[in-house]
C-alpha positions in Angstrom: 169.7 -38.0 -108.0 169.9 -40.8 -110.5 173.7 -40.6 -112.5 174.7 -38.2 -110.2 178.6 -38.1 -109.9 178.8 -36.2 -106.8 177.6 -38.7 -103.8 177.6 -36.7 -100.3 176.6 -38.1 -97.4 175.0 -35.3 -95.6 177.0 -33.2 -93.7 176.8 -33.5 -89.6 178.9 -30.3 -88.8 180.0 -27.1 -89.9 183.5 -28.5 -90.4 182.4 -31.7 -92.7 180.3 -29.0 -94.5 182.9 -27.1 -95.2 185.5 -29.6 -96.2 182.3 -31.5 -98.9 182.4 -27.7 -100.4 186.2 -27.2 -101.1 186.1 -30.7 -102.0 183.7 -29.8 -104.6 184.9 -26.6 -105.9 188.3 -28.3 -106.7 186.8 -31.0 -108.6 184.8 -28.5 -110.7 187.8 -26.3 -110.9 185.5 -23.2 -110.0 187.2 -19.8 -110.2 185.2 -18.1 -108.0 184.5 -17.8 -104.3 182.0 -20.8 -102.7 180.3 -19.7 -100.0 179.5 -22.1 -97.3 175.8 -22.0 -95.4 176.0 -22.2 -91.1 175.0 -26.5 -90.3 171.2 -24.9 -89.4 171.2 -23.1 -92.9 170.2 -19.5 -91.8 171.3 -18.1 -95.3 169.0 -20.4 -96.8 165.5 -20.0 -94.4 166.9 -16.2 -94.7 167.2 -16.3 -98.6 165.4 -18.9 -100.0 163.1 -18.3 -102.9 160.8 -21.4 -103.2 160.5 -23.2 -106.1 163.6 -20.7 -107.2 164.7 -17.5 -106.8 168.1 -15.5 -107.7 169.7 -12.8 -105.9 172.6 -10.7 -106.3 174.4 -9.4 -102.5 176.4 -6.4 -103.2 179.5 -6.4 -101.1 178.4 -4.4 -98.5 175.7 -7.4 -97.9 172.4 -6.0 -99.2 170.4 -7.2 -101.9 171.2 -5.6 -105.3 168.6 -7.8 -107.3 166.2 -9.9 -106.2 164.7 -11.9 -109.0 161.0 -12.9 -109.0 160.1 -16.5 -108.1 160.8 -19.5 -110.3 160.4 -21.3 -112.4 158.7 -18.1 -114.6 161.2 -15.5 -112.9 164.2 -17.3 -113.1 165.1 -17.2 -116.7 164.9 -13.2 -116.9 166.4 -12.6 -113.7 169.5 -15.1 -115.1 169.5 -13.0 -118.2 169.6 -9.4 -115.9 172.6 -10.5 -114.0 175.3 -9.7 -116.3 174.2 -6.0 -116.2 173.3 -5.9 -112.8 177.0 -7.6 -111.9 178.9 -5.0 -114.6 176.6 -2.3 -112.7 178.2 -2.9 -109.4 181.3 -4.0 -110.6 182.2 -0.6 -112.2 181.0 1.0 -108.5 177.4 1.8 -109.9 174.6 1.3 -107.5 
């Protein structure tokens, strides 16, 4: 992508994978867990929501929201999260 600062070569195994993502989450100082897809990306032919899609995995791995597909079903599905995320936070189902 044009003026894009982060340049990665892609990755050849799961290792160099890995080590591009920690890489990555230090320089954006994220908080939160980063999750790191298998070289073959079976999360992603599993989970992907073409154009976009969001979902929300509860911890015991199943789906808690599935929003509809993008670009039309991405904004409210965005805008559910919060609730949905307090929801299961607070042990709700």
């Amino acid at each position: 992508m044009p003026n894009n600062k982060f340049k990665i070569a892609d990755p050849k195994s799961l290792e160099e994978r890995q080590k591009v993502a920690k890489e990555m989450a230090a320089q954006l100082k994220l908080s939160m867990p980063v999750l790191v897809d298998t070289i073959d990306d079976q999360v992603d032919k599993v989970y992907a929501g073409w154009p976009d899609r969001l979902y929300i995995i509860d911890a015991a791995g199943k789906i808690a929201h599935k929003g509809a597909p993008g670009p039309g079903g991405f904004g409210p599905a965005v805008k559910a999260a919060p609730e949905v995320l307090d929801k299961l936070l607070s042990g709700g189902k």
